[in-house]
C-alpha positions in Angstrom: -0.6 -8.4 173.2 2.3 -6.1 173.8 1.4 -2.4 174.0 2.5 0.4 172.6 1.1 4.2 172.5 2.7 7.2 170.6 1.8 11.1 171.6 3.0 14.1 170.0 1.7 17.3 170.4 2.9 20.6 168.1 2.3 24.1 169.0 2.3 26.4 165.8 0.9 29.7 166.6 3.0 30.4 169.5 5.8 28.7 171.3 5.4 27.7 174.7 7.1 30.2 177.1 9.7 28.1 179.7 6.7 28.2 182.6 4.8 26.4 180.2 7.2 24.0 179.6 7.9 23.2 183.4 4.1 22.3 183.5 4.1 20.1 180.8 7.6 18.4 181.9 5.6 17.5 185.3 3.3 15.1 183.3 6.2 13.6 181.6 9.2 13.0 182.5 10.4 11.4 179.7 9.2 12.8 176.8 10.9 15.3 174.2 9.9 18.3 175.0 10.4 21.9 173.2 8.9 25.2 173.0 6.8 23.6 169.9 6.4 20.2 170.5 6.3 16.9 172.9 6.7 13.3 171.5 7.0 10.6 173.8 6.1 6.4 173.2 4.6 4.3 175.6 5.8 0.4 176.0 4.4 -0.1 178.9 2.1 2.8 181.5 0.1 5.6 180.5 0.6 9.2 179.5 -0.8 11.6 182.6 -2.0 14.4 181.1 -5.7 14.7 179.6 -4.9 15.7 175.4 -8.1 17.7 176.1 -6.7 19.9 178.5 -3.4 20.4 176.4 -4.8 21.6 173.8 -7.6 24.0 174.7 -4.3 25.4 176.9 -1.0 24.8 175.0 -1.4 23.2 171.5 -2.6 23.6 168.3 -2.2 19.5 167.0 -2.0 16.4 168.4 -1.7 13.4 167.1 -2.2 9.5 169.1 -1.7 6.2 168.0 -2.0 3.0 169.4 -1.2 -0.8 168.3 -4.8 -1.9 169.3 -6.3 -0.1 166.5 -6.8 3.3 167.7 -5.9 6.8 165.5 -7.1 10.2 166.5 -5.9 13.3 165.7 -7.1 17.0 167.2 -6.7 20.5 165.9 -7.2 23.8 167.7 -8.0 27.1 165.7 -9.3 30.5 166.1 -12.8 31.0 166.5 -12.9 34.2 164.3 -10.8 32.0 161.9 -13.4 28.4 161.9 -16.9 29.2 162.6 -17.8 26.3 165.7 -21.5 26.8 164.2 -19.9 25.6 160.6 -18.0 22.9 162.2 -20.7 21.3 163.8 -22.5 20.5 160.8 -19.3 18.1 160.0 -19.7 16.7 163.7 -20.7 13.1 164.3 -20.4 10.9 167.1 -17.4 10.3 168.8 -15.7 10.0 165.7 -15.6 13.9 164.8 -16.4 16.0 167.4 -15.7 19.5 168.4 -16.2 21.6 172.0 -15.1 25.3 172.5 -12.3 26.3 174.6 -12.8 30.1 174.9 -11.6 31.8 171.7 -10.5 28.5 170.2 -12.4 25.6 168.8 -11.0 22.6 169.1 -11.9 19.3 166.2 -11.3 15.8 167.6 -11.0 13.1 165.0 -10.6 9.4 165.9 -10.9 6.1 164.2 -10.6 2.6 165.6 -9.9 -0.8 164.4 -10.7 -3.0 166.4 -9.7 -6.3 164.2 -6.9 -7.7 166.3 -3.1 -7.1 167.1 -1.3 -5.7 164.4 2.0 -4.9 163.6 2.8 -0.7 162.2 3.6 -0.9 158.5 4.6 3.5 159.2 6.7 5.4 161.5 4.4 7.0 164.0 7.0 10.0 163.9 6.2 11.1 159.9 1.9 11.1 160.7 1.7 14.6 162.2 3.5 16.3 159.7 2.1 14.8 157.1 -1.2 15.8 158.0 -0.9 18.8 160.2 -1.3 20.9 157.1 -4.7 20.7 156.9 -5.1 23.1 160.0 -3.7 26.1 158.0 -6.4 24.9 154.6 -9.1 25.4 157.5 -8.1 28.1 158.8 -8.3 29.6 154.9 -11.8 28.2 154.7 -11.0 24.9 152.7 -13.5 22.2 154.7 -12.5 19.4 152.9 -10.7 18.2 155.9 -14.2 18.2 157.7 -15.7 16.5 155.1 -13.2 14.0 155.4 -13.7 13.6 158.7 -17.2 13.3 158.8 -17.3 10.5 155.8 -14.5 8.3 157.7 -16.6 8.2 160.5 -19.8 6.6 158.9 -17.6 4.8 156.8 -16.5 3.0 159.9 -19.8 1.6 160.1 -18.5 -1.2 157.5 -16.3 -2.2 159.7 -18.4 -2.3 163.0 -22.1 -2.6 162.4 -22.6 -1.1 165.9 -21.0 2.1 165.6 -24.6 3.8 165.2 -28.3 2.9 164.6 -30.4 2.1 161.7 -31.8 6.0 162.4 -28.7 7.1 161.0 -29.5 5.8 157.2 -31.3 9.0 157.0 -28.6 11.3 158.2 -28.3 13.7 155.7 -24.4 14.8 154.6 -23.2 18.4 155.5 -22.6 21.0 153.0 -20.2 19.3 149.8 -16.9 21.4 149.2 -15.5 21.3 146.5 -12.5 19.7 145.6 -12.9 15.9 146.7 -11.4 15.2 143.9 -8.0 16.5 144.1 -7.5 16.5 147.6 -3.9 17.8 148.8 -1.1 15.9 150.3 -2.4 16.7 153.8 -6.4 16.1 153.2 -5.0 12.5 151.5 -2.6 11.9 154.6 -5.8 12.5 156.6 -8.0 10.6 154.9 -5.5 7.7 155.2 -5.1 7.8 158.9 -8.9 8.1 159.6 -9.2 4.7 157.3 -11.2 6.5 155.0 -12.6 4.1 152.1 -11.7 5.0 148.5 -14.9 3.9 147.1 -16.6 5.7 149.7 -14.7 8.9 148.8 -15.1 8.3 145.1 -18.7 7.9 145.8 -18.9 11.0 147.8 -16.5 13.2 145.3 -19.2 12.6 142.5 -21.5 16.0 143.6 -18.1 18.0 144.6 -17.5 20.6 142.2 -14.0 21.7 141.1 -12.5 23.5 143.4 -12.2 27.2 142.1 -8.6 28.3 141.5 -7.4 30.7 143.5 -4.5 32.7 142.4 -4.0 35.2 145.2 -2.9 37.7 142.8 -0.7 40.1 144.0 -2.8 43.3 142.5 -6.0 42.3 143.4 -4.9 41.4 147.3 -3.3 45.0 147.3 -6.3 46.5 146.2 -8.6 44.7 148.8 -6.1 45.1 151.5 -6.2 49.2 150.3 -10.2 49.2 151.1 -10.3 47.7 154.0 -10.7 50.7 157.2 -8.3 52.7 158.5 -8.5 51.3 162.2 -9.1 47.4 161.1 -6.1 47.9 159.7 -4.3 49.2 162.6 -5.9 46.5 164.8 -4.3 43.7 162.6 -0.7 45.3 162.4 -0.9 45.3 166.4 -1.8 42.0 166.2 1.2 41.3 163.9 3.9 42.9 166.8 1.9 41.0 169.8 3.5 37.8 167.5 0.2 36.4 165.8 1.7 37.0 162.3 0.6 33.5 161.2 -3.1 33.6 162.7 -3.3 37.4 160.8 -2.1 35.6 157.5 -4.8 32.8 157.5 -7.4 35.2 158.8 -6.5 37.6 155.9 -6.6 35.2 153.2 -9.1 33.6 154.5 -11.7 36.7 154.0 -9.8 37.5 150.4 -10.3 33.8 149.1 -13.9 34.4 150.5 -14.4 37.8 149.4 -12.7 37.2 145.8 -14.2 32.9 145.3 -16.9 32.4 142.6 -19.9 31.2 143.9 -20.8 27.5 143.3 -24.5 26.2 143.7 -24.4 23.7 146.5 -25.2 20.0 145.5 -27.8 17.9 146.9 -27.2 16.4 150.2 -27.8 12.7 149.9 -28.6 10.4 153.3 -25.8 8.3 155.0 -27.6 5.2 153.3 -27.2 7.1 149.8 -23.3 6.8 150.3 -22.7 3.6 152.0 -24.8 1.7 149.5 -23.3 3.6 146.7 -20.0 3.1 147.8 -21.0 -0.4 148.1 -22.0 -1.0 145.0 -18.8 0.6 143.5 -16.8 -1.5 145.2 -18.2 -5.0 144.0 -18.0 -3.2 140.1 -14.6 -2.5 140.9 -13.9 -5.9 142.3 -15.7 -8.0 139.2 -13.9 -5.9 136.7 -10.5 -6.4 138.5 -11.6 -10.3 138.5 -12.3 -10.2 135.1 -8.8 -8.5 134.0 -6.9 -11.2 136.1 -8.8 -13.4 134.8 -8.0 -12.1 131.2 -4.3 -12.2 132.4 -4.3 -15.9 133.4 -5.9 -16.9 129.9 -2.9 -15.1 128.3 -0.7 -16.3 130.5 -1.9 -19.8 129.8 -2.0 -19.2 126.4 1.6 -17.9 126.5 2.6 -21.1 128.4 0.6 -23.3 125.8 2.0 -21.4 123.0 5.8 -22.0 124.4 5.1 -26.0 125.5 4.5 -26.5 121.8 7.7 -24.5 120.8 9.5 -26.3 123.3 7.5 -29.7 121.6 8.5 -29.3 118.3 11.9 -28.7 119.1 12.1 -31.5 121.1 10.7 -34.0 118.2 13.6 -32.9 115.8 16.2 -34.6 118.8 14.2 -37.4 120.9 17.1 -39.9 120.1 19.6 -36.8 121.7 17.5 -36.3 125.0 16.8 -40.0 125.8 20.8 -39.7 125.5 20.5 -36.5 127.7 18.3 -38.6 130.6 21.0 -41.3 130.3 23.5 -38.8 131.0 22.1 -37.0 134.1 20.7 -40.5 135.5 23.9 -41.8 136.0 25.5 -38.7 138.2 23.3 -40.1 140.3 22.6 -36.4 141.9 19.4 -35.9 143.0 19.3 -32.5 141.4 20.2 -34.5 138.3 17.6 -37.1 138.9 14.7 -34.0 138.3 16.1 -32.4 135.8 15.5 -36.0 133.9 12.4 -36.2 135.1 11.5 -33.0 133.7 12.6 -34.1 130.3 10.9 -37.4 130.6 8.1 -35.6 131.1 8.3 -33.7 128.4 9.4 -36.5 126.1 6.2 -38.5 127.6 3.7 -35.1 126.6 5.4 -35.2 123.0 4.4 -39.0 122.8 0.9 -38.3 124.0 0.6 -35.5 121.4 1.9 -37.2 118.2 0.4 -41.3 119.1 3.8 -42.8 120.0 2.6 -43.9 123.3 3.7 -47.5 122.6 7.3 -46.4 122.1 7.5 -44.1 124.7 6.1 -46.9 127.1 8.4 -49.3 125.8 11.6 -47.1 126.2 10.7 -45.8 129.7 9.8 -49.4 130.8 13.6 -50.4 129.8 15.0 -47.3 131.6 13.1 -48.6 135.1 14.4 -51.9 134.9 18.0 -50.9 133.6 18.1 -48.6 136.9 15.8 -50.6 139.2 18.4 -50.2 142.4 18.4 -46.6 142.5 15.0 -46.1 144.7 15.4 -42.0 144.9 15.0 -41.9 140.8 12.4 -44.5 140.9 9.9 -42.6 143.2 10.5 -39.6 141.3 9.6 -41.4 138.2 6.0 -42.4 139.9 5.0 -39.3 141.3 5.7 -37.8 137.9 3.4 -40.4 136.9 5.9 -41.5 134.2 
């Protein structure tokens, strides 16, 4: 199997400085690398740097993919801005993890396939951005994403029985956000690269509430912003000049949406067993209904066929004389393309015959077309695997 292995790492909160960018360039040499970001493929090799490292040091996403089946994607945020207690509750395996690196926290999301060699049916390139989004809806306090995560990773139990124990039926689910229903473009892109199942999300979406609407209206964030004290205030603008704008932003909103969010009662959790079996038995509903419509199709279909045959029939018994004429005609071109478009009208002539008792003329005339063109062997075998 050939290999191939993509890397890109972004940096959103704060460009790397040019010293920083020496000490990534002496892991890679070639790689495209910028204050914000380093791609590179892999053909052949190995990248030398450890994705941990770069990111508890110089990244806030990274994103790895690999033509043997493996996806994984890692985020680093704030601590003040993604509680690590709150995130564990979303952690499982190997699959969605997270580990502290000093003021950061930093979620690691991977999901393998193990099925064989396969071929990309997506540009490695687009993934990141597509998802990356998600980062900034944590750092607001959406945990969909975490949710996401956690749900992809028993639902990879389907797919490799091995992946955990029968102890972990009675894993209960963390804490239900809201909103699995109308999950955003990133939380989708997500839960497409983790392989999440659909039935398995539909399953799990059924004790999510709607997620409230937030408006961030302009009055009422003024008027928050206007109580908060004099010196947290101050703290924040310095924060602003030393250039984390974007971290005060999410860390802002993130305490309005809290502060300002309706309260919701919090669902039932329901065991690991609760959803795969569920999600199971969704699945084979979904799959007998959609045998049932194609099956519904192919009757009408058939019907529609059976319905035009008999058109086709009755058209065909007002000029029999006409196409007997018709087969003469094409016969002696002696084209093989010719040759079925008579059998094909034989055919039909011998179906009309069937249909309205004249199967003593039919087998009369057709007998007297074999022997009239007896020497042409290519129309004769087409004749008898028509069965004519």
């Amino acid at each position: 199997m050939s290999e191939y292995q993509y890397y890109e790492f972004l940096a959103i909160d704060r460009p790397l400085d040019d010293d920083e960018q020496a000490e990534i360039r002496s892991l890679s040499t070639r790689a495209r690398i910028t204050a914000t970001s380093f791609v590179n493929e892999y053909h052949w090799g190995d990248f030398k740097g450890d994705p941990n490292h770069l990111m508890e040091h110089y990244y806030d996403a990274h994103l790895y993919v690999a033509n043997w089946g493996t996806h994984r994607v890692m985020f680093r945020l704030p601590t003040d801005l993604l509680d690590p207690s709150l995130a564990d509750e979303y952690c499982v395996g190997d699959q969605a993890s997270a580990h502290d690196a000093g003021e950061f926290i930093v979620l690691d999301f991977t999901s393998d396939d193990n099925a064989g060699e396969f071929e990309f049916d997506y540009d490695p390139e687009t993934l990141l951005s597509a998802i990356v989004g998600v980062r900034a809806e944590l750092a607001t306090g959406d945990l969909r994403p975490l949710y996401l995560a956690w749900l992809a990773a028993y639902g990879a139990w389907e797919r490799d029985e091995d992946i955990f124990d029968r102890d972990s039926d009675n894993d209960l689910e963390p804490p239900v956000p809201p909103g699995l229903h109308t999950l955003t473009a990133p939380q989708r892109a997500l839960a497409d690269f983790l392989r999440l199942d659909d039935d398995l999300l539909a399953t799990a979406a059924q004790t999510s509430p709607p997620i409230p609407k937030v408006t961030d209206d302009p009055s009422e964030l003024s008027a928050w912003i206007t109580r908060l004290p004099e010196a947290e205030k101050n703290r924040l603008l310095v924060r602003v000049i030393k250039n984390e704008p974007a971290r005060v932003r999410m860390e802002l909103l993130r305490r309005f949406r809290s502060h300002t969010a309706p309260p919701h009662p919090a669902p039932a959790r329901r065991t690991v067993a609760d959803l795969l079996d569920n999600a199971a038995h969704r699945r084979a509903d979904r799959q007998r209904r959609l045998a049932a419509q194609r099956a519904d199709e192919e009757a009408r279909r058939e019907q529609a066929r059976i319905r035009a045959r008999e058109q086709r029939l009755n058209k065909l018994a007002d000029e029999q004389d006409a196409a007997w004429s018709r087969v003469e005609t094409m016969i002696a071109t002696k084209k093989p393309a010719e040759y079925d478009a008579a059998v094909t009208l034989l055919t039909d002539l011998q179906t009309l015959a069937e249909r309205d008792g004249h199967d003593d003329t039919f087998t009369a005339r057709i007998n007297a077309l074999r022997q009239t063109h007896a020497r042409k062997p290519s129309l004769i075998q087409r004749l008898d695997r028509a069965g004519i």
